[in-house]
N, C-alpha and C positions, 0 to 999 in steps of 0.2 A: 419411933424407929421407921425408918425409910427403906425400903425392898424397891431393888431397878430390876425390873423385868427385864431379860436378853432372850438367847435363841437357847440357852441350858435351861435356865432359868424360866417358865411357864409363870405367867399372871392367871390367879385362879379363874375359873368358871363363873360367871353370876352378875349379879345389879349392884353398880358400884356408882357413889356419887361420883361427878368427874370434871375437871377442870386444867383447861388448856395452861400451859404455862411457857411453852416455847413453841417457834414454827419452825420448821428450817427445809429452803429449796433444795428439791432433789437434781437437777438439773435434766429433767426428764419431761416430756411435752410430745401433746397428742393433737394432733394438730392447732397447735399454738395456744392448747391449754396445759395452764403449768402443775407439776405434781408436788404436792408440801405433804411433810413429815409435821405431824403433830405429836406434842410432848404431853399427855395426859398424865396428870396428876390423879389418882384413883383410891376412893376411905372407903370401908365398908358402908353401906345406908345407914346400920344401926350407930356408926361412932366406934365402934370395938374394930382393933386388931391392927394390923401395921397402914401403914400408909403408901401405896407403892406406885410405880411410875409405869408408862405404857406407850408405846408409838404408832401412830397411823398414819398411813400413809396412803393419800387418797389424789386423786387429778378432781381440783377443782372447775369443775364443770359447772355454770351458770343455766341450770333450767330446770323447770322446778317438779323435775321426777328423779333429779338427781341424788347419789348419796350424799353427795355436799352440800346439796339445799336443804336435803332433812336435817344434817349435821348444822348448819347453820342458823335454820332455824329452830331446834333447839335450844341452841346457847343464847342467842340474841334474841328472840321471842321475835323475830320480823322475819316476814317473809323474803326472798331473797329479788333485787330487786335486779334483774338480769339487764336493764336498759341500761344502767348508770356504771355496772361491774361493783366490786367490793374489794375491801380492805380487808383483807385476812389477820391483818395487824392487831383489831380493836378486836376479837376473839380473844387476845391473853386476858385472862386475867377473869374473865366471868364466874359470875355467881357458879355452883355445882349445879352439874345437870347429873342428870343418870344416864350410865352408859351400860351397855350388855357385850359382857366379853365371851365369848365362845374361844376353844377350843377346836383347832381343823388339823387333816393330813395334807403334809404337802408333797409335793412333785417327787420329790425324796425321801417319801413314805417318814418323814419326820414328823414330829407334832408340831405344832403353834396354834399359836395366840390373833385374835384379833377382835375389833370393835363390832358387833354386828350393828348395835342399832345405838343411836343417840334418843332421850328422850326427856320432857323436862319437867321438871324435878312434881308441879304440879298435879301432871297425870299418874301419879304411881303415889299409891299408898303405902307408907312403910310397917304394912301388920302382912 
């Protein structure tokens, strides 16, 4: 069973494997760095329980304090290599990594959803 996380609809709290499966350009740019929606695909660690979806949406920033460098370097196990730029493209489709979803108030005193940290899959014990 498949759960699409939206703005009614909350993606629970917690440590979830996670695996990018679509990108798509926001048309939005901070000085001439571009913002992508990422489509996270999200299992529990253990295997149990649905399988549900997630969007991020981050300005891909090349430097290596960035949240996109840690994001990147999670999934692909290589540091990010800010001289050459990157292909946000070869991200579909990677192994599961863990991802830590929180729960925030927004502007509009509404709830949401979002990524706090990427991490891979190595450094986290599943006991």
């Amino acid at each position: 069973m498949r759960i699409t996380s939206s703005e009614s609809i909350l993606h629970p709290e917690g440590i979830f494997r996670g695996r990018i499966t679509a990108i798509e350009p926001t048309n939005q740019f901070v000085e001439g760095i571009p913002e992508k929606t990422f489509v996270i695909e999200t299992r529990p660690v253990n295997g149990g329980g649905p399988t549900r979806s997630i969007r991020h949406t981050i300005y891909c920033i090349q430097s290596d304090s960035s949240r996109f460098s840690k994001m990147y370097t999670a999934i692909s196990g290589k540091e990010l290599n800010t001289d050459r730029g990157v292909n946000t493209d070869e991200l579909i489709g990677r192994r599961s990594q863990l991802v830590v979803v929180e729960h925030y108030l927004k502007k509009n005193n509404q709830k949401g959803h979002r990524i706090k940290h990427w991490r891979p899959l190595k450094n986290v014990s599943s006991g």
